[in-house]
MMTF fields as JSON, N, C-alpha, C and O atoms, coordinates in Angstrom:
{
  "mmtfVersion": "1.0.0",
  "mmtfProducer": "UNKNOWN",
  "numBonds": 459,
  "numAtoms": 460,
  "numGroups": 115,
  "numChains": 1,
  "numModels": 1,
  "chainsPerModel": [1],
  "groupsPerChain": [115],
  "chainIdList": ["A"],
  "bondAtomList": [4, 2, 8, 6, 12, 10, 16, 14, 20, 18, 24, 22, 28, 26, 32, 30, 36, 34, 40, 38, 44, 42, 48, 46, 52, 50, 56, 54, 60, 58, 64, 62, 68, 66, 72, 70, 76, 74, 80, 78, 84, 82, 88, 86, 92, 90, 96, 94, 100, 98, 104, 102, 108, 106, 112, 110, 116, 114, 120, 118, 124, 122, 128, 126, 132, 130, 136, 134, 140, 138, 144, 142, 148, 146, 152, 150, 156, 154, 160, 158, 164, 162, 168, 166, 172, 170, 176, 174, 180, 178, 184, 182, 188, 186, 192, 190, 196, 194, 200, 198, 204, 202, 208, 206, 212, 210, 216, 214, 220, 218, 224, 222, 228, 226, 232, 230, 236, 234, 240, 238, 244, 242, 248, 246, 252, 250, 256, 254, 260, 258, 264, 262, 268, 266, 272, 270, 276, 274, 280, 278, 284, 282, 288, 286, 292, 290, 296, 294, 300, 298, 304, 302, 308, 306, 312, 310, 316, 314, 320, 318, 324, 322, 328, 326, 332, 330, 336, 334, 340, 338, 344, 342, 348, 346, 352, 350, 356, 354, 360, 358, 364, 362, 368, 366, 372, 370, 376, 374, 380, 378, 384, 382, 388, 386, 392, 390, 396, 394, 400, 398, 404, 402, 408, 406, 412, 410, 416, 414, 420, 418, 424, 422, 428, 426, 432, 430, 436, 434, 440, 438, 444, 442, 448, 446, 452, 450, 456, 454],
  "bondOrderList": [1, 1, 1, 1, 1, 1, 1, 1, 1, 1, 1, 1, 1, 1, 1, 1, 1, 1, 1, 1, 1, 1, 1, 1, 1, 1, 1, 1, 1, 1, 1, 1, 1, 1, 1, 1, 1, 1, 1, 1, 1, 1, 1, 1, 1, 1, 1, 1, 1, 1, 1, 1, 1, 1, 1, 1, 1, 1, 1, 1, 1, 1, 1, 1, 1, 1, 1, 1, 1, 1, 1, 1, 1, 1, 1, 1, 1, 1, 1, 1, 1, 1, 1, 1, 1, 1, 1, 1, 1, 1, 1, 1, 1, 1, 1, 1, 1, 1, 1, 1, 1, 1, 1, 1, 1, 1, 1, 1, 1, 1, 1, 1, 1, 1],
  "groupList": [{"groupName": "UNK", "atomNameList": ["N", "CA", "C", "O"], "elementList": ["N", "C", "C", "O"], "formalChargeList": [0, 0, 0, 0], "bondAtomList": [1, 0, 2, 1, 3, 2], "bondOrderList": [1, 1, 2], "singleLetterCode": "X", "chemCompType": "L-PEPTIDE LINKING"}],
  "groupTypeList": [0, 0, 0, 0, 0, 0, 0, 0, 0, 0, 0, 0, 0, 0, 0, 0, 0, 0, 0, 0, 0, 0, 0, 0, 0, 0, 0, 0, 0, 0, 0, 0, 0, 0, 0, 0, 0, 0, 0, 0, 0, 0, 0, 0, 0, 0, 0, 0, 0, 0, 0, 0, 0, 0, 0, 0, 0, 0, 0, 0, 0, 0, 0, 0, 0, 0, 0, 0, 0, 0, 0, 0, 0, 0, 0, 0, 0, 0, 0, 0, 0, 0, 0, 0, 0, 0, 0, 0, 0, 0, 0, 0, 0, 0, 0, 0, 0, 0, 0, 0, 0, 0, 0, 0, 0, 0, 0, 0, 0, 0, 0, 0, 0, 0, 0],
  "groupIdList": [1, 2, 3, 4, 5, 6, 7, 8, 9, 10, 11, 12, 13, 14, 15, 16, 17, 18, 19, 20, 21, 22, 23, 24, 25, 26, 27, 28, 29, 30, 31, 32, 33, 34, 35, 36, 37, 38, 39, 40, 41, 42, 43, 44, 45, 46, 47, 48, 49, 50, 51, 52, 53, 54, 55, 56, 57, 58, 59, 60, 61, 62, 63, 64, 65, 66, 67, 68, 69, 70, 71, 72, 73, 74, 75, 76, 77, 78, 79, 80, 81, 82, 83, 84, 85, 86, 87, 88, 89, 90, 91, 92, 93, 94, 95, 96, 97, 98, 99, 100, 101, 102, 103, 104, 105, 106, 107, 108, 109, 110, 111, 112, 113, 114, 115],
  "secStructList": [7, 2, 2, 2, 2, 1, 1, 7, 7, 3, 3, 3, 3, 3, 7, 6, 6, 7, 6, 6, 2, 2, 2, 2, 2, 2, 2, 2, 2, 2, 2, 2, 2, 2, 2, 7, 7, 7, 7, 7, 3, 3, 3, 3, 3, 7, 7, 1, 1, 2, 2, 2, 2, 6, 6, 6, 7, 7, 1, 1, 1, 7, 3, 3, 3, 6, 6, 3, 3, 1, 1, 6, 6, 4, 4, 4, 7, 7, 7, 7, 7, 1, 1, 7, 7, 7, 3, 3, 3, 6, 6, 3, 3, 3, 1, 1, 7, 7, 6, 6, 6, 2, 2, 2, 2, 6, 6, 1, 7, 1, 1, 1, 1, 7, 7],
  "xCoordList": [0.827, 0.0, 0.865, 0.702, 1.702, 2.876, 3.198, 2.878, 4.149, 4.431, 3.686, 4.303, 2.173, 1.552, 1.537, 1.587, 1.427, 1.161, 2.168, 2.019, 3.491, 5.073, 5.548, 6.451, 4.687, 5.123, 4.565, 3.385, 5.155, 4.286, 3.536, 4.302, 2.704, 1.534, 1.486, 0.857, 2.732, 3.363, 1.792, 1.348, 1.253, 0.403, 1.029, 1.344, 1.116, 1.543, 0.378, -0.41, -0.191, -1.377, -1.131, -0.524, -1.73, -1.0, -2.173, -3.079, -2.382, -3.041, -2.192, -1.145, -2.841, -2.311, -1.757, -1.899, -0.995, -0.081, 0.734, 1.48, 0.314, 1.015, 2.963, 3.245, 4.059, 5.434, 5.57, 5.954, 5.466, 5.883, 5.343, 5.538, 4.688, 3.889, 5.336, 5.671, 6.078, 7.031, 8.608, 9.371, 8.587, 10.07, 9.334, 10.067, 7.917, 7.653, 7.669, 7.814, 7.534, 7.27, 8.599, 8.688, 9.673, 10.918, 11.547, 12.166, 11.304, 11.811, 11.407, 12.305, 10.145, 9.505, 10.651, 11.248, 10.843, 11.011, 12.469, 12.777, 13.38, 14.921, 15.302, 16.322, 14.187, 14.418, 14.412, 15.226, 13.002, 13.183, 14.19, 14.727, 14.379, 15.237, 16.842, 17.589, 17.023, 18.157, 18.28, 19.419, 17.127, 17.333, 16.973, 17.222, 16.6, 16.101, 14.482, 13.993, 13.77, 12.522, 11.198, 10.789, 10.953, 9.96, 8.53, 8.072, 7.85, 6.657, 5.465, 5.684, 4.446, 3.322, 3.584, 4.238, 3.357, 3.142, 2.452, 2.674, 1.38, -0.006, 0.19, 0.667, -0.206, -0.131, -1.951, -2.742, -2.046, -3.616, -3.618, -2.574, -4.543, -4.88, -5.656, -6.609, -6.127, -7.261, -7.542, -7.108, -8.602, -8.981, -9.85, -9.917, -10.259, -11.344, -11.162, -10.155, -12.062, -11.998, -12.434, -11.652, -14.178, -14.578, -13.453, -13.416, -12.584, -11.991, -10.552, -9.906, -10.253, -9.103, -10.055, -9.457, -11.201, -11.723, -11.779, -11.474, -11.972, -12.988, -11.594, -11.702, -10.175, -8.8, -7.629, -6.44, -8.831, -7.826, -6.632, -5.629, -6.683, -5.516, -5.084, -5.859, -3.437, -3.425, -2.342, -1.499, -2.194, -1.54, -1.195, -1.788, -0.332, 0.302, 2.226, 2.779, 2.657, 2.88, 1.981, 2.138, 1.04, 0.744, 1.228, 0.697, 2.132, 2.887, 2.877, 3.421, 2.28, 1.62, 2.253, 2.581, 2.336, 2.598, 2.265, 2.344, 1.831, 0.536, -0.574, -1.181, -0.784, -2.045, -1.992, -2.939, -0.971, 0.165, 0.92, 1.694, 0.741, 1.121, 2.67, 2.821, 3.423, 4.588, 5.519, 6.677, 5.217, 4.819, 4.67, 3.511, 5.62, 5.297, 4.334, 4.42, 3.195, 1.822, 0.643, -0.36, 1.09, 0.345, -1.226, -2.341, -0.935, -1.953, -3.465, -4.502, -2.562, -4.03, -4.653, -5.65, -4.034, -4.309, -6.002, -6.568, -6.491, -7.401, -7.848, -9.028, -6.546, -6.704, -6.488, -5.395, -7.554, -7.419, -7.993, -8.949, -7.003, -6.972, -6.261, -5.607, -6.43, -6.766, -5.74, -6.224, -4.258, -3.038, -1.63, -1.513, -0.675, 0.529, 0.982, 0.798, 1.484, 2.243, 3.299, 3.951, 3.696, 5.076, 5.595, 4.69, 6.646, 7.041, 8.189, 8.952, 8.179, 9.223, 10.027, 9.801, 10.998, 12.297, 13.049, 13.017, 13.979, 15.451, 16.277, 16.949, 16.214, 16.286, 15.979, 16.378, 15.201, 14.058, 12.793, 12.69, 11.753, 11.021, 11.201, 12.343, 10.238, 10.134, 8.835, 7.674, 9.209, 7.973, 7.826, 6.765, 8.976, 9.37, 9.081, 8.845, 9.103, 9.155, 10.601, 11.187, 11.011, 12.059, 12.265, 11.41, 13.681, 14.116, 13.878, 13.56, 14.009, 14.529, 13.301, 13.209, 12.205, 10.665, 10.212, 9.509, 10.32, 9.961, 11.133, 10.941, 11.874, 12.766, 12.408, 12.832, 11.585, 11.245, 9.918, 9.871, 8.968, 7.761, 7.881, 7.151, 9.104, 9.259, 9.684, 9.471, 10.298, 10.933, 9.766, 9.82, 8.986, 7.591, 6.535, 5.515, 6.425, 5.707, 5.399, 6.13, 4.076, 3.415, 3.834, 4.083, 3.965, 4.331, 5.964, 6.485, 6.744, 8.334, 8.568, 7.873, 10.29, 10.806, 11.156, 11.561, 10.781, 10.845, 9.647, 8.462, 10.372, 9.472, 9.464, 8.788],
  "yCoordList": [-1.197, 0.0, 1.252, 2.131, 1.318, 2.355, 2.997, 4.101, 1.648, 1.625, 2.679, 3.372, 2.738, 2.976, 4.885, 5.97, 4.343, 6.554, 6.837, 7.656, 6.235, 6.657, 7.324, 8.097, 6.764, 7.23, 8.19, 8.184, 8.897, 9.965, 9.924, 9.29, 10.103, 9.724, 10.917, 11.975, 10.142, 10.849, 10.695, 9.629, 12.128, 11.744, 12.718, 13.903, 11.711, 12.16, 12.493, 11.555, 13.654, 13.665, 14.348, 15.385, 13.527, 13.896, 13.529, 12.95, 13.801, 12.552, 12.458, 13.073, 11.455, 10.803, 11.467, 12.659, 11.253, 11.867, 13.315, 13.992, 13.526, 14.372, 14.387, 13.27, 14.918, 15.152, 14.912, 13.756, 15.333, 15.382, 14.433, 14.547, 13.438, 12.211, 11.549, 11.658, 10.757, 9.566, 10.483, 9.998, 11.538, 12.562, 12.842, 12.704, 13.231, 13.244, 11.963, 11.91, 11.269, 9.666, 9.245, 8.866, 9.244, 9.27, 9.847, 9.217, 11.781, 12.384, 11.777, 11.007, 11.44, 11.158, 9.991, 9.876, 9.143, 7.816, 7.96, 7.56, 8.795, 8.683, 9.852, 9.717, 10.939, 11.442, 10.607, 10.352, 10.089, 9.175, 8.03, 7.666, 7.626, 6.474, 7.015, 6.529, 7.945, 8.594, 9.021, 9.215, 9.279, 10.037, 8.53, 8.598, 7.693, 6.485, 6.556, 5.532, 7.371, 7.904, 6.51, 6.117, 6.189, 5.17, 5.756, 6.138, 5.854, 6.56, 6.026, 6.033, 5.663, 5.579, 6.189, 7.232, 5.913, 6.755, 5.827, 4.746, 6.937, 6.653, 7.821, 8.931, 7.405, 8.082, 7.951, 7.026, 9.423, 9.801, 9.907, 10.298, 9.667, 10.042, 11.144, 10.503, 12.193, 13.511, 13.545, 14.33, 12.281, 12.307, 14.306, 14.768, 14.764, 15.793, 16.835, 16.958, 17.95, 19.613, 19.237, 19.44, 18.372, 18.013, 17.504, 17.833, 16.538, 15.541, 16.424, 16.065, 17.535, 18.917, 19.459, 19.938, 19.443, 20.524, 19.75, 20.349, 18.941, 18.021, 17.484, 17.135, 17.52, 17.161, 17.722, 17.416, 19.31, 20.662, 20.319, 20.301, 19.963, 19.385, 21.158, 21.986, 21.329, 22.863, 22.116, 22.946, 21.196, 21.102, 19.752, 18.869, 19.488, 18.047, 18.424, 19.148, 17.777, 17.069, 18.231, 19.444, 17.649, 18.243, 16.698, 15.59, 17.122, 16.486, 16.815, 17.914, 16.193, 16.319, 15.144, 14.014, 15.518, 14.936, 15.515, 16.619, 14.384, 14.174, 15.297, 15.865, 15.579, 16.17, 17.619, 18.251, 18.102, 19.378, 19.436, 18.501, 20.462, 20.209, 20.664, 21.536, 20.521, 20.945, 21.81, 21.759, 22.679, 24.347, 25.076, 25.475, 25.589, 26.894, 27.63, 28.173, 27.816, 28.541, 28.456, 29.169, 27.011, 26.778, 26.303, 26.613, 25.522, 25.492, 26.467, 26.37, 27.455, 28.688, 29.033, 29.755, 28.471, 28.528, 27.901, 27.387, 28.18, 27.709, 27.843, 28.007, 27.741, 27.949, 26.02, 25.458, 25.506, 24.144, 23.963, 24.565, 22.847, 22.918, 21.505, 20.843, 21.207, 20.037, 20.59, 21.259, 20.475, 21.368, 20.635, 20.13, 20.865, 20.683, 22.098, 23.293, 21.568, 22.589, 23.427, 22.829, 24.171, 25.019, 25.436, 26.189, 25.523, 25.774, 26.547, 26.36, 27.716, 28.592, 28.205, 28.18, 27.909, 27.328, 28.293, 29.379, 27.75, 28.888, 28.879, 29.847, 27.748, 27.326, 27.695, 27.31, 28.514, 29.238, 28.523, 27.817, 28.274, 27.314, 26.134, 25.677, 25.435, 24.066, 23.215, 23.554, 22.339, 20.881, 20.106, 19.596, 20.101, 19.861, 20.762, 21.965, 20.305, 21.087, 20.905, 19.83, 22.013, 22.389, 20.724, 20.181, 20.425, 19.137, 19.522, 18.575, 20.8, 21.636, 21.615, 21.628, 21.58, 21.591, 20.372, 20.242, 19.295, 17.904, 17.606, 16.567, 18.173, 17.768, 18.177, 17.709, 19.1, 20.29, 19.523, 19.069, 19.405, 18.593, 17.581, 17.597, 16.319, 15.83, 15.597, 14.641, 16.702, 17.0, 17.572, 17.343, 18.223, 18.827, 18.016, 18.428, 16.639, 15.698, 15.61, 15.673, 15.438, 15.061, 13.579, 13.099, 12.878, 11.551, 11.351, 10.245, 12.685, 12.475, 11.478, 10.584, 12.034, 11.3, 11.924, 11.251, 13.555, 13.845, 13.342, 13.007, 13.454, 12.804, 13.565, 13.172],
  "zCoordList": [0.0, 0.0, 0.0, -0.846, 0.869, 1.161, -0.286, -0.726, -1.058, -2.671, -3.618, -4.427, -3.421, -4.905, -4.36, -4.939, -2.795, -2.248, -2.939, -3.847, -2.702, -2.687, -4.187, -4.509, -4.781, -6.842, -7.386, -7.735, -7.488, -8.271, -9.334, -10.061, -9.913, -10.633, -11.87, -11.856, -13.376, -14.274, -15.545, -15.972, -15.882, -17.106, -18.074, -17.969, -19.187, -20.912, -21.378, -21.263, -21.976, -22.693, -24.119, -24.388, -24.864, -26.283, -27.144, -26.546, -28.731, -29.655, -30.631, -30.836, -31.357, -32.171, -33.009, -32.739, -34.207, -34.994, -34.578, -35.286, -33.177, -32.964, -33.206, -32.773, -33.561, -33.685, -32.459, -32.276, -31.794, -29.941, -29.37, -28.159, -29.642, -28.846, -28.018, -26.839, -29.301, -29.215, -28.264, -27.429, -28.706, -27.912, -26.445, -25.466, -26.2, -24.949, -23.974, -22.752, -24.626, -23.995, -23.556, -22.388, -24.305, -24.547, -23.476, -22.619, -23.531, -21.969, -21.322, -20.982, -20.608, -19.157, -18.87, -17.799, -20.042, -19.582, -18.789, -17.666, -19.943, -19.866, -18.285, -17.609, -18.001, -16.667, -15.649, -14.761, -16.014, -14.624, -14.654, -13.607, -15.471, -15.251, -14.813, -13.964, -15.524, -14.598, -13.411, -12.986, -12.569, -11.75, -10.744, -9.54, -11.115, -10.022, -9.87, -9.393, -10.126, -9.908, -10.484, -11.577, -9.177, -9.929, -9.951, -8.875, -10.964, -11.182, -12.324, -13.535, -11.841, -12.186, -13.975, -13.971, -14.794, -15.939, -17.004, -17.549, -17.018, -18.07, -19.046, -18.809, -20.008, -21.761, -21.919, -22.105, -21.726, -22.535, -23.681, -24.202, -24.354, -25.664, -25.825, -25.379, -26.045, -26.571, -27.88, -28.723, -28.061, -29.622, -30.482, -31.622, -29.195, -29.722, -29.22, -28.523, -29.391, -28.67, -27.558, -26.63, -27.09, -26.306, -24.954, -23.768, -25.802, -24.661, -24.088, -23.103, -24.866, -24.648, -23.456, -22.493, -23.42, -22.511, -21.511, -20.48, -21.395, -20.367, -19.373, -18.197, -20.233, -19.476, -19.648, -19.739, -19.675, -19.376, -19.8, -19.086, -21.251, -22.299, -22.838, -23.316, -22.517, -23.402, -24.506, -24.847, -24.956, -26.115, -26.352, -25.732, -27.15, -26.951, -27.197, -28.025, -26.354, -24.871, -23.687, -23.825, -22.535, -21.645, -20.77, -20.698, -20.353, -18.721, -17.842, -17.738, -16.482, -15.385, -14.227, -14.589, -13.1, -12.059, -10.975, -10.436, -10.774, -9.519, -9.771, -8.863, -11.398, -11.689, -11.881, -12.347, -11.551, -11.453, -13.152, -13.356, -14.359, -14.906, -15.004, -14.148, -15.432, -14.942, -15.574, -15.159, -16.597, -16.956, -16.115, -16.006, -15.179, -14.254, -14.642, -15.744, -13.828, -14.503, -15.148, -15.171, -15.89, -16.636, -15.85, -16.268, -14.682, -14.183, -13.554, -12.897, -14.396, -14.047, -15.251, -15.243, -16.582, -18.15, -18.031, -17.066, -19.397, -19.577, -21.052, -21.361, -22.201, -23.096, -23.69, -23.754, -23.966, -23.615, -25.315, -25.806, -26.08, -27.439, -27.852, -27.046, -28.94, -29.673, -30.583, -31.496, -30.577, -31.197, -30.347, -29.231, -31.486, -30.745, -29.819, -30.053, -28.96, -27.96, -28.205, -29.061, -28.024, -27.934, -26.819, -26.459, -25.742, -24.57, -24.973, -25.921, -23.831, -23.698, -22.641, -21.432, -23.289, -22.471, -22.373, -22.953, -21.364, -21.925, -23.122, -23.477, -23.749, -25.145, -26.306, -27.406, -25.987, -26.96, -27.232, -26.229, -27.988, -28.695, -28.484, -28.532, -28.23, -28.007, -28.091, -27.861, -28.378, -28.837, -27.338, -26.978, -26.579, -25.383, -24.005, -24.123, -23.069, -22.077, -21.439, -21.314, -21.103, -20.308, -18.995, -18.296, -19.164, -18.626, -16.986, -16.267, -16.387, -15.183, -14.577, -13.349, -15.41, -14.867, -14.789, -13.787, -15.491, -14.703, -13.335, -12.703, -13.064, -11.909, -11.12, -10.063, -11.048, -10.21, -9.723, -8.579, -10.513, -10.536, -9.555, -8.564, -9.815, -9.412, -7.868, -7.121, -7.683, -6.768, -5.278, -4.07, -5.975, -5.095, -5.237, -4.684, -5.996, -5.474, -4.105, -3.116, -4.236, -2.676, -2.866, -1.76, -3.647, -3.713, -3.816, -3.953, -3.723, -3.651, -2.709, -2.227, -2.493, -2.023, -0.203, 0.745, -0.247, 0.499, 2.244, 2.212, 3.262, 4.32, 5.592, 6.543]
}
């Protein structure tokens, strides 16, 4: 029981043919596995506008832990769309989200590691 509180609870939400589906799937996987991080991770699909609204989808990749998306800010957005994403990194432009913000995410898990 301890186990399932303990993981943070990683959601990919993307659709299909999206460019960024397979590179988002890809980050989640290769962070956590570097960092030791064992975590829950489910891949949504958002076939429609309907199913964007209904799971406050703002793009594809929308990555979330523990329901928290992990876009500084983004969680007060409400521009919720059936579209690929773009993130402002320090990088400039991106299909991706900033590597520094899933660590961070991770890190302020209510399901971390912290106790």
């Amino acid at each position: 029981m301890t186990e399932s509180t303990t993981r943070p609870q990683i959601e990919i939400l993307t659709f299909d043919g999206c460019p960024n589906r397979e590179p988002a799937i890809e980050f989640v996987s290769r962070i956590t596995r570097e960092r030791g991080v064992e975590a829950s991770v489910q891949v949504i699909d958002v076939p429609d506008a309907e199913a964007a609204r209904r799971t406050r989808f703002l793009g594809s990749p929308t990555i979330r832990v523990d329901g928290h998306d992990i876009e500084p800010g983004a969680d007060a957005r409400t521009d919720y769309v059936l579209s690929c994403r773009v993130f402002r990194t320090e990088s400039g432009l991106s299909g991706q989200p900033d590597e520094r913000w899933l660590l961070d995410a991770l890190a302020q898990s209510s399901s971390g590691r912290a106790s």
